[in-house]
C-alpha positions as CSV (number, residue, x, y, z in Angstrom):
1,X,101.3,66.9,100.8
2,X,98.4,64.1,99.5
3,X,96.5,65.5,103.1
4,X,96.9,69.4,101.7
5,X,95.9,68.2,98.5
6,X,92.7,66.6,98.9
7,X,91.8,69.0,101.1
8,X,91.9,72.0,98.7
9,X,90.0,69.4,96.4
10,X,86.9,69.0,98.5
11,X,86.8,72.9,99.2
12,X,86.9,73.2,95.0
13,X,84.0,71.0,95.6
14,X,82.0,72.4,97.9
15,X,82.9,75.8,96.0
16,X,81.1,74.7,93.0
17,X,78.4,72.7,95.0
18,X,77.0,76.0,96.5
19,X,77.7,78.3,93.5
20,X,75.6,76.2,91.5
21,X,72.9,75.8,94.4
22,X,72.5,79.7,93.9
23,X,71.9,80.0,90.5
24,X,76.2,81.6,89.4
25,X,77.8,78.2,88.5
26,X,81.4,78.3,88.3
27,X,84.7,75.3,87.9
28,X,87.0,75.8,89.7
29,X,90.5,75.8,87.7
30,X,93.3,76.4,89.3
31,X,94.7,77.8,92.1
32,X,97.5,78.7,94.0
33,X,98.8,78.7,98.0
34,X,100.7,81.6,99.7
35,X,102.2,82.2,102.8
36,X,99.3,83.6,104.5
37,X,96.5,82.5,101.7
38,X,94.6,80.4,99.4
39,X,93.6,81.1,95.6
40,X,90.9,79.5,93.8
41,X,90.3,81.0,90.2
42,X,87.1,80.7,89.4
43,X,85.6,79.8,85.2
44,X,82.5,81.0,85.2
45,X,79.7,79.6,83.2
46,X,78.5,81.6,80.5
47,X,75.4,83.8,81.8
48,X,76.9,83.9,85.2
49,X,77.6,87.3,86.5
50,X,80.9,88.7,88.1
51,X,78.6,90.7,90.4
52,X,76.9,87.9,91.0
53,X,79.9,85.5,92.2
54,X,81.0,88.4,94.4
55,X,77.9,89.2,95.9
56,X,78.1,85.5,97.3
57,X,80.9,86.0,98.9
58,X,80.3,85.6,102.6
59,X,78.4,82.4,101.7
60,X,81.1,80.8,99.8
61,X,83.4,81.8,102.9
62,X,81.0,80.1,105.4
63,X,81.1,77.1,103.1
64,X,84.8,76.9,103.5
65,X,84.8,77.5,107.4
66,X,86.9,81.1,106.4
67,X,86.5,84.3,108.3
68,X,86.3,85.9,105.2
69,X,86.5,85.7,101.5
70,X,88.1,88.2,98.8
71,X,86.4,88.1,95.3
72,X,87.9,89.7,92.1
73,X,88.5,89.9,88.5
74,X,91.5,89.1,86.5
75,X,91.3,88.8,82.7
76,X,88.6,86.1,81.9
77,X,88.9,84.8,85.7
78,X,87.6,85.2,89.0
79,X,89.5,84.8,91.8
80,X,88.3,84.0,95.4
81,X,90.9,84.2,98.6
82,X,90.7,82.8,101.7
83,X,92.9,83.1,104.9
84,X,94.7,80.5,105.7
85,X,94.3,78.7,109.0
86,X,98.0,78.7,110.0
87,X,99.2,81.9,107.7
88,X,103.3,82.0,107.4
89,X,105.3,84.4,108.2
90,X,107.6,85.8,105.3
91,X,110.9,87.4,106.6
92,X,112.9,90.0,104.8
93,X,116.2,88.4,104.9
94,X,114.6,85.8,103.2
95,X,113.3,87.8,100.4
96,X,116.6,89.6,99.9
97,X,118.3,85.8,99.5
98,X,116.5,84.7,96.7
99,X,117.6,88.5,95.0
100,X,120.9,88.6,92.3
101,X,120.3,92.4,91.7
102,X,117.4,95.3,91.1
103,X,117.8,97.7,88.6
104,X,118.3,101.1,89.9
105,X,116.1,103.0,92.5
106,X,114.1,99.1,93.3
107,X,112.1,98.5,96.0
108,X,111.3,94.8,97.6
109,X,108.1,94.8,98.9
110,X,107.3,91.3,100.0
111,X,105.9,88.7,98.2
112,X,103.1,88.8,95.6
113,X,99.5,86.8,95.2
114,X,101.9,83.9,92.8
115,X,104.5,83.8,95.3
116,X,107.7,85.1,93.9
117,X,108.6,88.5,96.0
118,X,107.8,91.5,94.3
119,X,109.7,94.3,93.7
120,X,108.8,98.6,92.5
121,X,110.9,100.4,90.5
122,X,110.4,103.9,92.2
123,X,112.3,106.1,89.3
124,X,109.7,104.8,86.1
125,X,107.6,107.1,84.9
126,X,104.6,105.5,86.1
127,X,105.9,105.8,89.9
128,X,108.5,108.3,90.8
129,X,106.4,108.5,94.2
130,X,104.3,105.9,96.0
131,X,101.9,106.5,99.2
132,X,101.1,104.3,100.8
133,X,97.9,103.9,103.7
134,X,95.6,102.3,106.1
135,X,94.0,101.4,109.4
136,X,96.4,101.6,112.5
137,X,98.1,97.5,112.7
138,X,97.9,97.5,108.7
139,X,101.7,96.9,108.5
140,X,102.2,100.6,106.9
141,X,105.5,100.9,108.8
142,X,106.8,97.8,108.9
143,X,106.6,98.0,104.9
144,X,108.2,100.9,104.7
145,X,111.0,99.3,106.7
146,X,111.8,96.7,104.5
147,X,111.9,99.4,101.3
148,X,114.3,101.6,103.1
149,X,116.3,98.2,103.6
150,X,116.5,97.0,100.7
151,X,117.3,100.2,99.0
152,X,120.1,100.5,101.1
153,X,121.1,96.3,100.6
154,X,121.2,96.4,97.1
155,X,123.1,100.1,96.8
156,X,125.6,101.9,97.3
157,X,126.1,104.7,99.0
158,X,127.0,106.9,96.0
159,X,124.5,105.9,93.9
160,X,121.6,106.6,96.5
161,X,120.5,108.4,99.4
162,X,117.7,107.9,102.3
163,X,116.0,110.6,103.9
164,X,113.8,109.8,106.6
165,X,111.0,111.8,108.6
166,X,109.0,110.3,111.2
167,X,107.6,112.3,113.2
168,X,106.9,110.2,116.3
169,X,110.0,109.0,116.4
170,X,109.4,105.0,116.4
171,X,108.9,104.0,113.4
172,X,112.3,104.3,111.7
173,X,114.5,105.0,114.7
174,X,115.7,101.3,114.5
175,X,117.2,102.8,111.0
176,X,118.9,105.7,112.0
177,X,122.3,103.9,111.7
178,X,122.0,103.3,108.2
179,X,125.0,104.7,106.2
180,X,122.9,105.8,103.3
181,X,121.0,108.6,105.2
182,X,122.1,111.6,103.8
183,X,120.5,114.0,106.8
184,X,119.8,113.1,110.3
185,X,116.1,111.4,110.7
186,X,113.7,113.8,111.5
187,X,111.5,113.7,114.2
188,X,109.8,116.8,114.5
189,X,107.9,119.6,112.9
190,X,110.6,121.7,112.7
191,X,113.3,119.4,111.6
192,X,111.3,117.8,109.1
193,X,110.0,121.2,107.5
194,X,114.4,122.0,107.5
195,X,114.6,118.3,105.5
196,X,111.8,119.2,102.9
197,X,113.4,123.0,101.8
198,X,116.8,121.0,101.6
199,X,115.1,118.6,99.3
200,X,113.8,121.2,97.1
201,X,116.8,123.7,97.2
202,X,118.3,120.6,96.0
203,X,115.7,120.0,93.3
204,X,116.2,123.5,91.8
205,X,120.1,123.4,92.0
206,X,120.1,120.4,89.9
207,X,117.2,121.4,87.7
208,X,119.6,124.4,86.8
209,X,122.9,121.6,86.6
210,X,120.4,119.5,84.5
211,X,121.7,117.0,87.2
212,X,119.9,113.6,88.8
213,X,121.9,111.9,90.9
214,X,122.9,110.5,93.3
215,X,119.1,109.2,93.2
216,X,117.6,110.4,96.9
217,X,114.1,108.6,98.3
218,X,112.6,110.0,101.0
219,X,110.3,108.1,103.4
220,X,107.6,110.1,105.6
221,X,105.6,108.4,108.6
222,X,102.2,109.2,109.8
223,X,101.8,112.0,107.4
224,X,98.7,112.8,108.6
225,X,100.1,114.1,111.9
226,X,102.5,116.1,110.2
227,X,100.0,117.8,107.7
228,X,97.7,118.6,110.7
229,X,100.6,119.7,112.8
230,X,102.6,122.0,109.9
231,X,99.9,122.7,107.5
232,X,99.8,124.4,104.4
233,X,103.4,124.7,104.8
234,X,104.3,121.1,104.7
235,X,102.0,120.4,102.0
236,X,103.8,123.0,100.0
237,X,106.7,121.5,99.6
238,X,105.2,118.6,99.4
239,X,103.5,119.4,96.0
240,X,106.8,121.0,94.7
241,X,108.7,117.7,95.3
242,X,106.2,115.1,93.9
243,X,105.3,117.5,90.9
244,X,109.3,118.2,89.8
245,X,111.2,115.6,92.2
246,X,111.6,112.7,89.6
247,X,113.8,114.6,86.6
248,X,116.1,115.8,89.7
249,X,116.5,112.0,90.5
250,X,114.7,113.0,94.1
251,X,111.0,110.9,95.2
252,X,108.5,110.9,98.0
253,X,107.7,107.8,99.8
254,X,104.7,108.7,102.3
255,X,102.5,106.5,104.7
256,X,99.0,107.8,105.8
257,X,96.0,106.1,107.4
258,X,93.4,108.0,105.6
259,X,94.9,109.8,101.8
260,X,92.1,112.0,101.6
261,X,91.7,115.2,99.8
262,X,91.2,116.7,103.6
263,X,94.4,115.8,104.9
264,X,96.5,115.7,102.4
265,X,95.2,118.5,99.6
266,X,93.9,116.8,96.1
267,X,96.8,118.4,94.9
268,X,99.6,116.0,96.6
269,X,96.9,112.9,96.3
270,X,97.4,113.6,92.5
271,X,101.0,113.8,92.3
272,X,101.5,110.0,93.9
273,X,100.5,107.8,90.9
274,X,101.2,104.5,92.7
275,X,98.9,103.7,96.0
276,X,100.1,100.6,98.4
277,X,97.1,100.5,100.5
278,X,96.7,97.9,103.3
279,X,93.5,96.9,105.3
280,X,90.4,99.7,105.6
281,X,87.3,100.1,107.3
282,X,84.8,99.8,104.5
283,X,84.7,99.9,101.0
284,X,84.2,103.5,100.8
285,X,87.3,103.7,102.6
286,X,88.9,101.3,100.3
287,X,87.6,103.5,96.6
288,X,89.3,106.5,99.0
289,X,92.4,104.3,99.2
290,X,92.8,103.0,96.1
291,X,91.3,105.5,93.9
292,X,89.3,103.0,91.9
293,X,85.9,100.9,92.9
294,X,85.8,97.1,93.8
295,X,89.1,96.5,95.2
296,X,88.2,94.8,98.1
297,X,90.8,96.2,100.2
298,X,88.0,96.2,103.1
299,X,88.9,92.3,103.4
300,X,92.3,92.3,103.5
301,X,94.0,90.8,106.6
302,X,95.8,93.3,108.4
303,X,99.5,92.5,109.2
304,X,101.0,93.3,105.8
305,X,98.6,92.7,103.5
306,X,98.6,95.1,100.7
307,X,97.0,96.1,97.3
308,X,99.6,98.0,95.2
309,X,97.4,99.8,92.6
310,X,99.2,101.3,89.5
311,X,97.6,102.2,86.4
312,X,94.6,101.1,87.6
313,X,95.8,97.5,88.0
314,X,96.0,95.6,91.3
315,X,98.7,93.1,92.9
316,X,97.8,91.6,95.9
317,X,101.4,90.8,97.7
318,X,102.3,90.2,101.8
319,X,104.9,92.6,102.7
320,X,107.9,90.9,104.2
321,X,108.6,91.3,107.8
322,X,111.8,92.7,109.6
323,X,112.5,91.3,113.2
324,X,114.5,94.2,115.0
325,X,117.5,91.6,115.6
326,X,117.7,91.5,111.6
327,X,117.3,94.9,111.1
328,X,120.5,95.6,113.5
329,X,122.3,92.7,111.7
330,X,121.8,94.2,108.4
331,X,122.3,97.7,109.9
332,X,125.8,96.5,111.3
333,X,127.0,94.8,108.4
334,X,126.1,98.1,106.4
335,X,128.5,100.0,108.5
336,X,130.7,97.9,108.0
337,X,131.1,98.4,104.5
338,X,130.4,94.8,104.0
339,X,127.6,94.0,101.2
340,X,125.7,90.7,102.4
341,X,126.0,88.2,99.2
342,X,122.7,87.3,97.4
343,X,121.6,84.5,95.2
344,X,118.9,83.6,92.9
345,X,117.7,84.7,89.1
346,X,115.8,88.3,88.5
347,X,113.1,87.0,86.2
348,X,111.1,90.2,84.3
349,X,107.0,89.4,84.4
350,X,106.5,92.2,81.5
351,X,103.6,93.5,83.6
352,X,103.7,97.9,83.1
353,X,106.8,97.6,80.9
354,X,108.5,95.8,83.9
355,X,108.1,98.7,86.6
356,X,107.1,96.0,88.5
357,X,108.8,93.2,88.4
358,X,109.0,89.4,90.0
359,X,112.1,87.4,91.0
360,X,112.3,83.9,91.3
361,X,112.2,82.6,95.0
362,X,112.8,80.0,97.1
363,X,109.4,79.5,98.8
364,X,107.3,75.8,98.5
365,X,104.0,76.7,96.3
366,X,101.1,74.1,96.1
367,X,99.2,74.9,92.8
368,X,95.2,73.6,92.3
369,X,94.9,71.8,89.5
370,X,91.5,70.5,88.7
C-alpha cells in the first residue's frame, strides 16, 4: 500500500508540475482508484480554463507514462482518468454478492467511476427504455448479459418477463435457458418481427385492461442488422413500443454500433431517453452516441467501459463481466427454482431522484488525498 501510495503522490506532482509549466495551474485534491482506472480531480486556479486543462490532455498523459487521458467536468472539479497499468477484472457474481435487493424492474450494470456497482431502474420516468452502442469489442453484449441476469437474479418469475432477440444468434444463446423468457429467443427476421407484434398486441390489450404487469424487458442485439434487414417494418413497432410500452409495464433494451438517425429513424433515437454508450471512433461519433458534446467517450477503453448519459448527466462505470461457466451456474440454479442468497446494504446516492442508484460493495478503494 505505502508503494501504491507514493506513487499516485509523485504523479499528483508531476500533474501540477506540467499544468503550471503551461500556463492552466491546477492542485490536485483528491482522487480515487478503480478496477481498471485512476482519478485525479483536478482544483483549478482561478483564471484557468476548463478548455484549457482539457486541451492538455495528451501532455498530461505522456507525463504520467498513460496511453491516454480522459478530461471532464464535475461540479466545481475537473477530473482527469488514466488506465491503469494492470486494470482488474470485475465479475458479475461478484457484483450480485455485495446486492440485498433492487427495487422493481433494476438493472446491475457493473461498477461506477467511485466504485460501488451501479444499478438502472428501467421503469422511472426518466428511462423506461435504454440503448445502448459502440464500436465492435466495446463490451455492448456482454453488458447486456449481465442486465438480463440480474433481472432474472433478483426476480421472480411472476413479477417479470425477458424477451430476447438477437439476431445472429451468439450473443444471448448462452441465455436461452433462463426460466424468465416468456417467448423463445429470436434469431431471425422473421421470428423477431412475430416477437415485436406480440409485444404490442400485448401493449394494447392491457392499455384497454389499464393493466402493467407482469413488467416484461426486451433486449435486442445488433439492431443495426435487423433495421437494415426488416426495415421500416421493424422500426415500426419499434416506435409503437418505446412511445406507449412503459404505462403497459413493457420496455425496450437495444444495442447498436452506430444510433444514428440513418439506421435507426430520429423517431426511435427520440424515444430511448437513456444512452449507455461504450468506446467510439471520434468525438463526432461520441456527440452521435451520447447526444451531448464533450463526453469524451472517444477515450474510453474498450472492454466494458461505458458512459451512461441520462438527463444530460454522465456516469462513467465498468460493466461487470460474465464468464460462460457462471452464466450456466446461475442459469442452472434458476431452473432449479433455487434463488442464490445475497448480502450487503442498498445505499440510495439521491442522484435523478434515485433512478440510479449505488450499493455498497465489497471492492478495496485507495482514495488520493493531498
Amino acid at each position: 500500500m505505502g508503494r501504491k501510495r507514493r506513487r499516485l503522490d509523485y504523479q499528483a506532482d508531476k500533474l501540477e508540475q506540467v499544468l503550471a509549466a503551461y500556463k492552466a495551474p491546477a492542485r490536485v485534491q483528491g482522487g480515487m482508484v478503480t478496477p481498471r482506472l485512476i482519478r485525479f480531480n483536478l482544483l483549478p486556479a482561478r483564471g484557468t480554463k476548463v478548455s484549457a486543462i482539457a486541451n492538455l490532455a495528451e501532455e498530461l498523459a505522456m507525463s504520467l507514462g498513460a496511453p491516454s487521458a480522459r478530461v471532464s467536468r464535475r461540479r466545481g472539479q475537473i477530473e482527469l482518468e488514466i488506465p491503469r497499468d494492470e486494470p482488474g477484472m470485475i465479475k458479475f457474481d461478484a457484483v450480485f454478492d455485495s446486492i440485498t435487493d433492487t427495487p422493481p424492474g433494476t438493472a446491475v450494470l457493473g461498477i461506477d467511476d467511485e466504485g460501488a456497482p451501479l444499478l438502472l431502474r428501467i421503469p422511472s420516468p426518466e428511462v423506461a427504455h435504454a440503448l445502448i452502442c459502440g464500436t465492435t469489442g466495446s463490451g455492448k453484449t456482454v453488458l447486456a448479459r449481465t442486465m438480463i441476469l440480474s433481472l432474472a437474479r433478483f426476480h421472480s418469475v411472476q413479477d417479470l418477463g425477458l424477451v430476447l432477440i438477437d439476431p445472429k444468434g451468439r450473443g444471448y444463446g448462452p441465455l436461452e435457458g433462463l426460466p424468465h423468457l416468456a417467448r423463445p429467443l429470436a434469431t431471425t427476421p422473421a421470428e423477431a418481427m412475430g416477437v415485436l407484434k406480440w409485444l404490442v398486441r400485448l401493449m394494447e390489450k392491457r392499455d384497454r385492461e389499464s393493466a402493467s404487469s407482469p413488467r416484461l424487458v426486451c433486449f435486442i442485439d445488433e439492431l443495426a442488422d435487423l433495421m437494415l434487414v426488416a426495415g421500416s417494418d421493424i422500426e415500426r413497432l419499434l416506435t409503437r413500443l418505446t412511445q406507449r410500452g412503459r404505462s403497459a409495464g413493457i420496455h425496450v433494451v437495444a444495442c447498436t454500433q452506430k444510433p444514428t438517425a440513418a439506421v435507426i429513424g430520429s423517431l426511435v433515437k427520440s424515444n430511448f431517453p437513456v444512452r449507455i454508450v461504450g468506446s467510439v471512433v471520434s468525438p463526432e461519433d461520441a456527440k452521435v452516441a451520447t447526444g451531448i458534446k464533450q463526453t469524451g467517450a472517444e477515450k474510453l477503453l474498450g472492454r466494458g467501459d461505458f458512459l451512461l448519459v441520462l438527463k444530460g448527466s454522465t456516469h462513467r462505470f465498468q460493466a461487470a463481466f460474465a464468464s460462460q461457466e457462471a452464466i450456466d451456474q446461475l442459469v442452472a440454479k434458476l431452473r432449479g427454482g433455487r434463488r442464490p442468497s445475497t448480502n450487503g446494504r442498498v445505499v440510495a446516492n439521491g442522484t435523478d431522484g434515485g433512478i440510479v442508484e449505488t450499493i455498497q460493495d465489497q471492492f478495496a478503494q485507495l482514495r488520493l488525498v493531498k
